[in-house]
VMD Tcl script that builds the backbone (N, CA, C; Angstrom):
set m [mol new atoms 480]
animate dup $m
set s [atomselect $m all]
$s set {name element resname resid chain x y z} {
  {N N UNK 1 A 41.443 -11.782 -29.786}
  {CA C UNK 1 A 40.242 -12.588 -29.776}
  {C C UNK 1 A 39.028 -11.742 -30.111}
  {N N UNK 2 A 39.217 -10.683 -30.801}
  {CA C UNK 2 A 37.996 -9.799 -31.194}
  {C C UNK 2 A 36.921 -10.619 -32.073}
  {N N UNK 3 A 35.874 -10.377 -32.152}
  {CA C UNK 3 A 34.814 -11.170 -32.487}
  {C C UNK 3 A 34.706 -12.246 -32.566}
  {N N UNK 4 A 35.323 -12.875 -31.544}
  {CA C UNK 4 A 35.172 -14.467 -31.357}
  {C C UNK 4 A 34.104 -14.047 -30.291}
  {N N UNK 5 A 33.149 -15.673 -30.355}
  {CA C UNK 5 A 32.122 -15.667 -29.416}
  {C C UNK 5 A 32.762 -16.228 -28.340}
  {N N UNK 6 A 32.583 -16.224 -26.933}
  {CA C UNK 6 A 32.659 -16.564 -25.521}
  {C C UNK 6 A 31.363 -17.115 -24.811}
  {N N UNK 7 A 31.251 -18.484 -24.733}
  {CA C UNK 7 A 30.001 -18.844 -24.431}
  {C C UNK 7 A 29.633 -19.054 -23.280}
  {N N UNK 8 A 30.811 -18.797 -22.343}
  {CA C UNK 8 A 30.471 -18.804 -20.924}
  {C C UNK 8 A 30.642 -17.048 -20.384}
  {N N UNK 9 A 30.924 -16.076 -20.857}
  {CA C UNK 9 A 30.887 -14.586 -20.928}
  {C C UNK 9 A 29.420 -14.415 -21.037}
  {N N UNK 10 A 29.345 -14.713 -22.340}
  {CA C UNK 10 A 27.900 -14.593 -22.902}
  {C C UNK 10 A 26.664 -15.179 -21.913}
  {N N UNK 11 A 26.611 -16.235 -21.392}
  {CA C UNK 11 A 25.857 -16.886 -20.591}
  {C C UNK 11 A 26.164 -16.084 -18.909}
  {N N UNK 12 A 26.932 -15.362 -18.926}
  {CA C UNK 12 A 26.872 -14.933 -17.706}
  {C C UNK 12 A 25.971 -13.570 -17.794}
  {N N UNK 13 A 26.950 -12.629 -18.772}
  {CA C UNK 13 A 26.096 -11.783 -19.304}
  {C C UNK 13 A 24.599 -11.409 -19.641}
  {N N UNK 14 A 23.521 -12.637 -19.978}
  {CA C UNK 14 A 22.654 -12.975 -19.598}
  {C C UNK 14 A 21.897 -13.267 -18.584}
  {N N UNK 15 A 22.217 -14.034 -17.955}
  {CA C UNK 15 A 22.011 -14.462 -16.536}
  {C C UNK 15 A 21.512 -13.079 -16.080}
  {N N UNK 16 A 22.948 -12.467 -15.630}
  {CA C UNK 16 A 22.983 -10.964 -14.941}
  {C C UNK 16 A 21.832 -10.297 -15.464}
  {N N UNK 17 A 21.553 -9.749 -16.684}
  {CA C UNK 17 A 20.411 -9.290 -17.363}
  {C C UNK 17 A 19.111 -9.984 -16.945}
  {N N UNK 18 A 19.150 -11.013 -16.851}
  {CA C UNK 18 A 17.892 -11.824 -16.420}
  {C C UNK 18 A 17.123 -11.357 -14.901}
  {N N UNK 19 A 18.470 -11.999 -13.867}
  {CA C UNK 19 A 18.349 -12.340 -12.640}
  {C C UNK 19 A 18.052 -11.026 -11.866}
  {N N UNK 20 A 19.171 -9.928 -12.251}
  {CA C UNK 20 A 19.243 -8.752 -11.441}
  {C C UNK 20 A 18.082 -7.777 -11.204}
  {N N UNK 21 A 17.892 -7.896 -12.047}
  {CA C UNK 21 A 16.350 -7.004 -12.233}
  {C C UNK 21 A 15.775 -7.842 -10.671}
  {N N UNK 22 A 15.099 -9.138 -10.545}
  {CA C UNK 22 A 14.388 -9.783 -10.418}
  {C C UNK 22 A 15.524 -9.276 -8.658}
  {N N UNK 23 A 16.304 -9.772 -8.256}
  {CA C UNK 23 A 17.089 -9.770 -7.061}
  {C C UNK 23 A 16.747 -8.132 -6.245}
  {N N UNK 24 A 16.812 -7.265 -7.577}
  {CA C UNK 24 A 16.548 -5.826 -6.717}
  {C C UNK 24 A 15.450 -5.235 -6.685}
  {N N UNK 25 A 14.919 -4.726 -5.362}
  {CA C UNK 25 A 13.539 -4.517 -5.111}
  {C C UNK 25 A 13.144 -3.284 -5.863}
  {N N UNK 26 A 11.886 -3.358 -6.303}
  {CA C UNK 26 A 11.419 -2.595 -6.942}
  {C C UNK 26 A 10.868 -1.032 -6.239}
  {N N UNK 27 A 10.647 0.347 -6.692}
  {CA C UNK 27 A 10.387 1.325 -6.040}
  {C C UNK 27 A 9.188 1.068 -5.285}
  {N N UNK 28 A 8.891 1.614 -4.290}
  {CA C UNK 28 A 7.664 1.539 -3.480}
  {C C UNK 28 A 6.657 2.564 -4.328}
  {N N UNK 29 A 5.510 1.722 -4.405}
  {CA C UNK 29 A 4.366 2.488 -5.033}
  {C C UNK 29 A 3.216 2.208 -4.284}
  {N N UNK 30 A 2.446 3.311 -4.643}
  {CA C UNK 30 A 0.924 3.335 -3.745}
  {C C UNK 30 A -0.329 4.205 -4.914}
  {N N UNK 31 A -1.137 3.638 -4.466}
  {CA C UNK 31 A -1.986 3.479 -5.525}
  {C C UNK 31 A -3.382 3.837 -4.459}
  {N N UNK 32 A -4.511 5.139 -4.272}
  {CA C UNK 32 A -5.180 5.098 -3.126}
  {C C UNK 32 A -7.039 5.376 -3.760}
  {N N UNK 33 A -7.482 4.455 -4.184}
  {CA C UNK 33 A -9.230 4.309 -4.643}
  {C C UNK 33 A -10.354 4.868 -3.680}
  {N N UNK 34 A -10.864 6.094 -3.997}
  {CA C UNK 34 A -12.160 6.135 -3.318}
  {C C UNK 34 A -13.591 5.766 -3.890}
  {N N UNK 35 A -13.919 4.582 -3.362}
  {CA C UNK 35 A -15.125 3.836 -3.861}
  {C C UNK 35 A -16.426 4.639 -3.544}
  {N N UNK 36 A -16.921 5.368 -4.804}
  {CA C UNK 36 A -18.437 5.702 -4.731}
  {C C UNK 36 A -18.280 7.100 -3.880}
  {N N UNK 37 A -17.408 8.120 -4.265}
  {CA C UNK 37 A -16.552 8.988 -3.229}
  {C C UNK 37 A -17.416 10.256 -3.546}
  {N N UNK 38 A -18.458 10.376 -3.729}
  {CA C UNK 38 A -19.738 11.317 -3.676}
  {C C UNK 38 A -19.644 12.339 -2.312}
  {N N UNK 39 A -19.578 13.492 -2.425}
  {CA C UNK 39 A -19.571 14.298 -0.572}
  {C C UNK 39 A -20.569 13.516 0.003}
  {N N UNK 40 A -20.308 13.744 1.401}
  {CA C UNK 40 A -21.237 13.641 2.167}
  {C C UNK 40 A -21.584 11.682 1.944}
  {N N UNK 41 A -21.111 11.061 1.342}
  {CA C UNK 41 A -21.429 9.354 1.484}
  {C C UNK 41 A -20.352 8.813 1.967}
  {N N UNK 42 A -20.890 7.482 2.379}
  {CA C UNK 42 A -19.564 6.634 3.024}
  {C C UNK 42 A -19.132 5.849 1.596}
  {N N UNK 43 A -17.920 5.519 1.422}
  {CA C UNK 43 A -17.036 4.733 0.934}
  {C C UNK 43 A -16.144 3.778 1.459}
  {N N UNK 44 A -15.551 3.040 0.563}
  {CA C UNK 44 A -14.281 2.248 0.814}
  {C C UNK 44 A -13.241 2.886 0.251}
  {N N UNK 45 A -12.006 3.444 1.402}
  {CA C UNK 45 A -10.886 3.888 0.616}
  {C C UNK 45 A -10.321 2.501 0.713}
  {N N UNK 46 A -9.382 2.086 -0.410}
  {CA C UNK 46 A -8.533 0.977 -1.028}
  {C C UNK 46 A -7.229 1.632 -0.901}
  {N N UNK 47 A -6.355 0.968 -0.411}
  {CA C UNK 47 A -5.062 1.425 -1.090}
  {C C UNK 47 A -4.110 0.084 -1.298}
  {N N UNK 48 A -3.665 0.201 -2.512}
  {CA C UNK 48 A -3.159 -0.793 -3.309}
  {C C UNK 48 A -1.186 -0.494 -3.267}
  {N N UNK 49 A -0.471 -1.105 -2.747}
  {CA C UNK 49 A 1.245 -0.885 -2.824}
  {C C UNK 49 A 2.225 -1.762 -2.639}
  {N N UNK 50 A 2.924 -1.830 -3.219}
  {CA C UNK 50 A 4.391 -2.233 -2.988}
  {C C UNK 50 A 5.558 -1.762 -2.384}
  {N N UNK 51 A 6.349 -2.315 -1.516}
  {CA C UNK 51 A 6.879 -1.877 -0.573}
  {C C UNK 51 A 8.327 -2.812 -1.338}
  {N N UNK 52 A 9.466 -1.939 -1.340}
  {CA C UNK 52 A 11.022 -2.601 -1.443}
  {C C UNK 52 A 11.645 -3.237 -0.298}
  {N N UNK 53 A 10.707 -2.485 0.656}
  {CA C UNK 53 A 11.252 -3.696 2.099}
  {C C UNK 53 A 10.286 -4.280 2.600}
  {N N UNK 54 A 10.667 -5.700 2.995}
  {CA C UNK 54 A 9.881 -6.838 3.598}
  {C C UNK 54 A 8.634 -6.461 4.538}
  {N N UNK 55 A 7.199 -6.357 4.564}
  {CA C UNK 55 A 6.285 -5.992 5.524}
  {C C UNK 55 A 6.535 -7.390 6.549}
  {N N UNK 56 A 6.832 -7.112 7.967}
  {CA C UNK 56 A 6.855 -8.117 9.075}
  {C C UNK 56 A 5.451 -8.486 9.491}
  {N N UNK 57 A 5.582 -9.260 9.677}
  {CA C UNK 57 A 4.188 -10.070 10.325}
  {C C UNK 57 A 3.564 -8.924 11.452}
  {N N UNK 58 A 4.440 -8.301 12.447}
  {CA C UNK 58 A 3.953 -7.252 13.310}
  {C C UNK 58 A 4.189 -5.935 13.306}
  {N N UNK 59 A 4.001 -5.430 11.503}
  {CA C UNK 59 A 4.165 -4.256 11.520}
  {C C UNK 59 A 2.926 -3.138 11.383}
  {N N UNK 60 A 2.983 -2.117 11.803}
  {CA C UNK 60 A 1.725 -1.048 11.730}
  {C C UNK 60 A 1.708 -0.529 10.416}
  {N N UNK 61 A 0.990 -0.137 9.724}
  {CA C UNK 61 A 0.778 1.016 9.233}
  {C C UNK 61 A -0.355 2.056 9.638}
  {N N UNK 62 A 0.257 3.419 9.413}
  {CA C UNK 62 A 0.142 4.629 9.543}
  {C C UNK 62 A -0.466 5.260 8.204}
  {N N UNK 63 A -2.240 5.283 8.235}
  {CA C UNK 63 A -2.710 6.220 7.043}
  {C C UNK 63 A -2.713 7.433 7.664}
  {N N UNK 64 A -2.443 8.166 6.751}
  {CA C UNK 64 A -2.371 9.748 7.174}
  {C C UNK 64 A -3.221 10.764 5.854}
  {N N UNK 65 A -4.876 10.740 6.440}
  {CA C UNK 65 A -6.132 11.287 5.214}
  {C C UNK 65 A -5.781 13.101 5.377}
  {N N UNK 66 A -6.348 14.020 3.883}
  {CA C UNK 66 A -5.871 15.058 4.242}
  {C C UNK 66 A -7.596 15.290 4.774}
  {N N UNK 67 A -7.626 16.674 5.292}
  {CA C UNK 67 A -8.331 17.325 6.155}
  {C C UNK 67 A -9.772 17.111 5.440}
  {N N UNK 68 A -10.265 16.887 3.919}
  {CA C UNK 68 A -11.404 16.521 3.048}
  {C C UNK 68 A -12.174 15.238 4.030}
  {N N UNK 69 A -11.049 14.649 4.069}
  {CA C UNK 69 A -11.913 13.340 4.329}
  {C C UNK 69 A -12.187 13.051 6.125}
  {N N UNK 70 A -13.470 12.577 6.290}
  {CA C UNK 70 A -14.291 12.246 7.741}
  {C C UNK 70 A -14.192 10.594 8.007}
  {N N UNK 71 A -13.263 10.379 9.314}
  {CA C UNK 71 A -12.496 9.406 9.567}
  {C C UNK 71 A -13.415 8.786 10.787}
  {N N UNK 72 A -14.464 9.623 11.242}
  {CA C UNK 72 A -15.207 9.374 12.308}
  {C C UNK 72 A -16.055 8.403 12.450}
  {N N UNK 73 A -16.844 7.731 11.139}
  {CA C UNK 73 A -17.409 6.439 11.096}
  {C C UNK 73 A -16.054 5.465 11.060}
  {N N UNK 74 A -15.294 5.671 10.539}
  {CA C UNK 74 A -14.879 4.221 10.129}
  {C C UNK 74 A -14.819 3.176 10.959}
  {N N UNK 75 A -15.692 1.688 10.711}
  {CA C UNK 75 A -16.116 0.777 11.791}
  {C C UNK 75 A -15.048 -0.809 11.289}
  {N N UNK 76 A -14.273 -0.590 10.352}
  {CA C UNK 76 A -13.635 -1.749 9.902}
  {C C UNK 76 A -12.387 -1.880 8.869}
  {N N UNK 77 A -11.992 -2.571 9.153}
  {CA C UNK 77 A -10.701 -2.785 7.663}
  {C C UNK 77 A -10.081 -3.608 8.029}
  {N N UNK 78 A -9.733 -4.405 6.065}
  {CA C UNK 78 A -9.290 -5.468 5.913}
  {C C UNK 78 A -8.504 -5.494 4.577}
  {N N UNK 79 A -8.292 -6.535 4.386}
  {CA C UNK 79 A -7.030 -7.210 3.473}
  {C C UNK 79 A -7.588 -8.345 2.560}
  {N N UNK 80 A -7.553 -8.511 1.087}
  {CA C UNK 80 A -7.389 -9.850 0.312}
  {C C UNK 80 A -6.268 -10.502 0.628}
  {N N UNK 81 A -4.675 -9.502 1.016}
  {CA C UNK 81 A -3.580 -10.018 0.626}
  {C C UNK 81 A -2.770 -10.187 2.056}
  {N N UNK 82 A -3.409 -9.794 2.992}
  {CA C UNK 82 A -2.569 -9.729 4.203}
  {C C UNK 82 A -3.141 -10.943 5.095}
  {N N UNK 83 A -2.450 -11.490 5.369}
  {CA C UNK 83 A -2.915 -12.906 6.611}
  {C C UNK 83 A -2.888 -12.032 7.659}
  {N N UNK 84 A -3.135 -13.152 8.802}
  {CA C UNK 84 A -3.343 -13.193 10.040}
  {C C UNK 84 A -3.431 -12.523 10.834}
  {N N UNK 85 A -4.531 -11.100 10.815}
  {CA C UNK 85 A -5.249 -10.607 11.205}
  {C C UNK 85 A -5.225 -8.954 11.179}
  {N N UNK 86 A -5.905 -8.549 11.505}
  {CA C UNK 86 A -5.797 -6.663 11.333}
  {C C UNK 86 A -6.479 -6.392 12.515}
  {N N UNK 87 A -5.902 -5.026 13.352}
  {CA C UNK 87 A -6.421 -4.183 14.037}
  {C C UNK 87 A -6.373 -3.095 14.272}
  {N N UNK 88 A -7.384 -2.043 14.441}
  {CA C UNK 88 A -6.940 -0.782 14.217}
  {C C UNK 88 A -7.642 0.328 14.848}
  {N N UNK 89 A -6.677 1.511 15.115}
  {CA C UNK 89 A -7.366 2.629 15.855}
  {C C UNK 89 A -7.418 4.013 14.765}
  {N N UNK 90 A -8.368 5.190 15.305}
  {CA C UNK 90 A -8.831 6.065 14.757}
  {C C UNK 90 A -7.823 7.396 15.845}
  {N N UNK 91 A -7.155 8.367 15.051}
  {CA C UNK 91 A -6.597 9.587 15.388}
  {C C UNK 91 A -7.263 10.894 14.523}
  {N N UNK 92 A -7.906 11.229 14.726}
  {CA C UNK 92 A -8.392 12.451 14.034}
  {C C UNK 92 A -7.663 12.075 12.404}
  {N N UNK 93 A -7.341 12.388 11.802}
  {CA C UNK 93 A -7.089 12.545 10.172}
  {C C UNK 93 A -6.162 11.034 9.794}
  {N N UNK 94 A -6.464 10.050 10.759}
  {CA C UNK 94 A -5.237 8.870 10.679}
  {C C UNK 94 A -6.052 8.264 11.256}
  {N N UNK 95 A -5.601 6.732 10.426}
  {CA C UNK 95 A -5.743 5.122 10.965}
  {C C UNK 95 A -4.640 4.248 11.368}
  {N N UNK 96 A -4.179 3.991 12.284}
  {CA C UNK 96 A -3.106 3.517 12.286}
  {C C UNK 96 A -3.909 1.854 12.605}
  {N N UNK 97 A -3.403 0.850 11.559}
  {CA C UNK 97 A -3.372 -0.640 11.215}
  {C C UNK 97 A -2.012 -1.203 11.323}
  {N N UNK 98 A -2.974 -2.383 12.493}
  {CA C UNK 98 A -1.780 -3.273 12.850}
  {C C UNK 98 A -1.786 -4.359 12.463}
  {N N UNK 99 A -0.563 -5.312 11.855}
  {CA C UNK 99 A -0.558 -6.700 11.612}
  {C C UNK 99 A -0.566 -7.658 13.266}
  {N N UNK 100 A -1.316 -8.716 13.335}
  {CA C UNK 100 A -1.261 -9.213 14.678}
  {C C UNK 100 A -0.424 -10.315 15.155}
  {N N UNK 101 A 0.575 -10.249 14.005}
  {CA C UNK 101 A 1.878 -11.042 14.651}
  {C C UNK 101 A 2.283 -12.399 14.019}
  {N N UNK 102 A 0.569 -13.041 13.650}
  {CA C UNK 102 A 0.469 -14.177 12.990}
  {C C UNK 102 A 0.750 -14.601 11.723}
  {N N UNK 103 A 0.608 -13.737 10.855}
  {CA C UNK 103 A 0.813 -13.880 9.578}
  {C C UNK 103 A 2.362 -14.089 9.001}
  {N N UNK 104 A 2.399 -14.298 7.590}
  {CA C UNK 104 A 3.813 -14.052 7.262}
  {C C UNK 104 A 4.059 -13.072 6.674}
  {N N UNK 105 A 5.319 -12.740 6.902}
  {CA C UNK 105 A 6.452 -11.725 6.347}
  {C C UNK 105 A 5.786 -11.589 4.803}
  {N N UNK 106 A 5.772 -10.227 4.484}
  {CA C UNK 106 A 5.178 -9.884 2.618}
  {C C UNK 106 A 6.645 -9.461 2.344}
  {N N UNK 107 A 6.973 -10.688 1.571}
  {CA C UNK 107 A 8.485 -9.984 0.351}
  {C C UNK 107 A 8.029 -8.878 0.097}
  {N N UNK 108 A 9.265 -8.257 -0.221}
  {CA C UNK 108 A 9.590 -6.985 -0.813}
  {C C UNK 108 A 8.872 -7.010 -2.362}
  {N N UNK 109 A 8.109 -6.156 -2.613}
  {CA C UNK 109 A 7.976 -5.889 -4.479}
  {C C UNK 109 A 6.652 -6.312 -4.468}
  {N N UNK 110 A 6.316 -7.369 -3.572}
  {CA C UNK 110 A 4.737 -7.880 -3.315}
  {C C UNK 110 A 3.213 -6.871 -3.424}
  {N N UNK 111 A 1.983 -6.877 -4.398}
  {CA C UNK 111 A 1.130 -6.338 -4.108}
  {C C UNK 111 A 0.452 -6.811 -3.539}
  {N N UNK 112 A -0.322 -5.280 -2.098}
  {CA C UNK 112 A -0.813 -5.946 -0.724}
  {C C UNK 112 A -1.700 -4.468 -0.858}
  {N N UNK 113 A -2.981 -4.757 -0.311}
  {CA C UNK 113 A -4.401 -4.405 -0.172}
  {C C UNK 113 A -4.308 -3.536 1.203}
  {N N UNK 114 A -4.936 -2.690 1.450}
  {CA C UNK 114 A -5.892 -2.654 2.709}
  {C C UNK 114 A -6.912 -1.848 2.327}
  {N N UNK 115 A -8.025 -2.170 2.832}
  {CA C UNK 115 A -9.623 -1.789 2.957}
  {C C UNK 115 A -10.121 -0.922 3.845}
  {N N UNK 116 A -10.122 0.272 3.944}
  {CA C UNK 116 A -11.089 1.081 5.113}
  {C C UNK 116 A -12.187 1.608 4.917}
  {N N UNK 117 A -13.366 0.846 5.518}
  {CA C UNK 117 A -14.627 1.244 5.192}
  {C C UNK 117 A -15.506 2.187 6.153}
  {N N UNK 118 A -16.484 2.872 5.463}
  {CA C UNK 118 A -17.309 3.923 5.826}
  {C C UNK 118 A -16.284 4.964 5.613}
  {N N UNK 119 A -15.002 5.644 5.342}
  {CA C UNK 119 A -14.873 6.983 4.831}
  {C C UNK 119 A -15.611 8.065 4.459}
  {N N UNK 120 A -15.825 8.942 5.189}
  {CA C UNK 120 A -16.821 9.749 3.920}
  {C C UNK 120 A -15.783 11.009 3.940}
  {N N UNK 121 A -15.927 11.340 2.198}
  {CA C UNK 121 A -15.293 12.589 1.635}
  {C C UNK 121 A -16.525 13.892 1.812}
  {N N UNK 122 A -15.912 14.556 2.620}
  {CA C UNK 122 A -16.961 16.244 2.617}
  {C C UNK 122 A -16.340 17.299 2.142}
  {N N UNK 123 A -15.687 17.399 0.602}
  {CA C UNK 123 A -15.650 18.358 0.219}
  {C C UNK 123 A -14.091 18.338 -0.389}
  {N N UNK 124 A -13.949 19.649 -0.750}
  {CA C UNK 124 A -12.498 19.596 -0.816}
  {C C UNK 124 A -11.789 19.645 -0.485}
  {N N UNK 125 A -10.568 18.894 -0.421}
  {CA C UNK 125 A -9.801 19.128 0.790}
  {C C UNK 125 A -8.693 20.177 1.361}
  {N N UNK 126 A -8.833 20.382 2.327}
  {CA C UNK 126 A -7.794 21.622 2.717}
  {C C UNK 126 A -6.805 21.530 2.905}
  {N N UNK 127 A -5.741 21.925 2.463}
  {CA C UNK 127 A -4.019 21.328 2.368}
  {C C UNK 127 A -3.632 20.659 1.542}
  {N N UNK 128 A -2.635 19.724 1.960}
  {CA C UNK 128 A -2.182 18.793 1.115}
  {C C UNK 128 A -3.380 18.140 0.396}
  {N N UNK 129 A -3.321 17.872 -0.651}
  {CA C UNK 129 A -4.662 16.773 -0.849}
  {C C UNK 129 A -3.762 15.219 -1.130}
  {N N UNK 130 A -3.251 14.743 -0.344}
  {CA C UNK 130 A -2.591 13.070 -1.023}
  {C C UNK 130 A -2.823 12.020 0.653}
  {N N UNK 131 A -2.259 10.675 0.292}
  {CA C UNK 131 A -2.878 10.184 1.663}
  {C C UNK 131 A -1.870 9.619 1.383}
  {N N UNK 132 A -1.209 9.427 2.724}
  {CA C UNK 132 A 0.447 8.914 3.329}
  {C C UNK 132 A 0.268 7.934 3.650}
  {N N UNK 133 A 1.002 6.564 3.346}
  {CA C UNK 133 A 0.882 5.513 3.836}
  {C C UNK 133 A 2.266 5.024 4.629}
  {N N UNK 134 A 2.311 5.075 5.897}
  {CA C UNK 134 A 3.771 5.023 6.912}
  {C C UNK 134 A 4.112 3.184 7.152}
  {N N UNK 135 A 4.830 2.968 6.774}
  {CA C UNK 135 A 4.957 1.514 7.294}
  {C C UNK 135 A 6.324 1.128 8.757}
  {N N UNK 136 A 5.813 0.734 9.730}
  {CA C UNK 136 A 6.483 0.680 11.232}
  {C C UNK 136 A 6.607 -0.625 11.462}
  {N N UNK 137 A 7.843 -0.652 12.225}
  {CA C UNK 137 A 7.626 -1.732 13.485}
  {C C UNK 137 A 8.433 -1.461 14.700}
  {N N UNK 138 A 7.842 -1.993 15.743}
  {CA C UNK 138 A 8.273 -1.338 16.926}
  {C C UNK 138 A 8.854 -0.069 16.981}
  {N N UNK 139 A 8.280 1.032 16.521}
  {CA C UNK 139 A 7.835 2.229 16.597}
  {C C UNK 139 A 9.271 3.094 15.786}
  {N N UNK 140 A 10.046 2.245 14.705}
  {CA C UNK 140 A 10.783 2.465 13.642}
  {C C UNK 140 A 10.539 2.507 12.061}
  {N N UNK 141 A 10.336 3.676 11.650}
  {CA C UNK 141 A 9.958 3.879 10.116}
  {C C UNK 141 A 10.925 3.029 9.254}
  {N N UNK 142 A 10.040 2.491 8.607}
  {CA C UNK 142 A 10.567 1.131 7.666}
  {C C UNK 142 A 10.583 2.084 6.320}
  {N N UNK 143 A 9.117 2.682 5.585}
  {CA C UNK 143 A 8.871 3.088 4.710}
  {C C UNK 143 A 8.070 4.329 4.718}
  {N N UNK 144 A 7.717 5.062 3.704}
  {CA C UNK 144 A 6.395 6.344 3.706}
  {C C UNK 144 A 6.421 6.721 2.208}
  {N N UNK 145 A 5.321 6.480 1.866}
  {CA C UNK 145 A 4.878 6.762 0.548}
  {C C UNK 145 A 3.773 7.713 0.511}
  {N N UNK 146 A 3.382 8.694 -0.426}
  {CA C UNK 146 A 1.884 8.975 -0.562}
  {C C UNK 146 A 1.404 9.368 -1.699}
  {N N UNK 147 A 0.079 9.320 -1.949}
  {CA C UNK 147 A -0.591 9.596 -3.400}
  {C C UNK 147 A -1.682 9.993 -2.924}
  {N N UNK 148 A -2.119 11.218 -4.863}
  {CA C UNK 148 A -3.483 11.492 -4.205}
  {C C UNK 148 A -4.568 10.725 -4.532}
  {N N UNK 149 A -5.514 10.772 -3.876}
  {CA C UNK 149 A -7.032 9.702 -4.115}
  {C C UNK 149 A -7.647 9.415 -5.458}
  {N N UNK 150 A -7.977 8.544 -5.594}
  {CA C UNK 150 A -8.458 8.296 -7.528}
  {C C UNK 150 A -10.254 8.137 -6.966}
  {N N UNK 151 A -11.039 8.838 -7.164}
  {CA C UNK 151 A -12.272 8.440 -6.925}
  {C C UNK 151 A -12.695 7.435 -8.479}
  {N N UNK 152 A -13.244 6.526 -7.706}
  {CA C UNK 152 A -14.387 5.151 -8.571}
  {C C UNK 152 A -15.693 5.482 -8.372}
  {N N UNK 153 A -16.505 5.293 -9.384}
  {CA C UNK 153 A -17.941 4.809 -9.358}
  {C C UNK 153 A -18.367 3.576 -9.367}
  {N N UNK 154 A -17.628 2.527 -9.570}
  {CA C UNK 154 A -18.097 1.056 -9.270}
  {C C UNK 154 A -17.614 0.809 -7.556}
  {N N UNK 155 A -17.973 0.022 -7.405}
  {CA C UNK 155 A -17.622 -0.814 -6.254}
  {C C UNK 155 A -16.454 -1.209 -6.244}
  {N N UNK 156 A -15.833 -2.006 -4.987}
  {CA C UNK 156 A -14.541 -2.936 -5.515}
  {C C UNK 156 A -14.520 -3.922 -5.915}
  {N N UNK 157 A -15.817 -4.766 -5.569}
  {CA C UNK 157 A -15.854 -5.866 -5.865}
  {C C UNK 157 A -16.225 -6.180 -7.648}
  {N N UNK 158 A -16.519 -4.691 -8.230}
  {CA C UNK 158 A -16.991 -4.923 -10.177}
  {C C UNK 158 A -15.521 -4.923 -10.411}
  {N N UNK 159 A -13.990 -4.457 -9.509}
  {CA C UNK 159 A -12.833 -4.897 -10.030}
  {C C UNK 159 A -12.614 -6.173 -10.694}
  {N N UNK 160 A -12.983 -7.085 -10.170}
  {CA C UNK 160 A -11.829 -8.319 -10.061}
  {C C UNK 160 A -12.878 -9.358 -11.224}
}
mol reanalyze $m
mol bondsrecalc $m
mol representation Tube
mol addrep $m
């Protein structure tokens, strides 16, 4: 049966090509913006990622800034893409952000936001220079990604 066509081979063969891609989660990426990242000023760090496993409605994340950046103002942070609510504490060189239970589950492959404002960058940084983004729940590492900072001169809002 050499070069005969098979139209249900063929149609599967496809399919598979189509579907599979789409079924398997994509690599986790992180993407980390310092807005207006001048020494000595406050900014918005952004960090922009995709995660291959499901973010739960009550999971933390864990930023982990290198030693450059001053974590001591920061008075807020938020989400375009994350529901039902954010809260969060300050550790010397870390923010750890919590989802508050309410929201829904972010599929896997999904791009999802978070916002931390007043950052200020003083200089260069000492050590590592990249910022870790840990994703938890009930105090079990799901994920950990990190990249280093992209400084912007626009705002976030001249993005969109």
């Amino acid at each position: 049966m050499r070069g005969k066509f098979r139209p249900k081979l063929s149609w599967a063969v496809l399919a598979a090509g189509v579907m599979l891609p789409r079924l398997l989660p994509a690599a986790d990426s992180l993407a980390v913006l310092l807005w207006g990242p001048e020494p000595g000023q406050r900014s918005i760090c952004e960090l922009r990622f995709a995660l291959s496993k499901p973010v739960p409605a009550s999971a933390s994340f864990r930023v982990q800034f290198p030693a450059g950046i001053d974590l001591s103002e920061v008075l807020l942070v938020g989400s375009d893409r994350i529901d039902g609510g954010l809260s969060f504490r300050r550790a010397e060189q870390e923010i750890v952000i919590t989802r508050s239970g309410r929201g829904h589950e972010i599929p896997p492959g999904t791009l999802v936001d978070l916002k931390i404002a007043n950052v200020r960058s003083i200089g260069a940084p000492t050590g590592p220079a990249k910022v870790r983004l840990v994703l938890q729940e009930a105090g079990e590492m799901l994920a950990s990604i990190e990249a280093a900072p992209q400084m912007q001169a626009r705002s976030p809002r001249s993005e969109r």
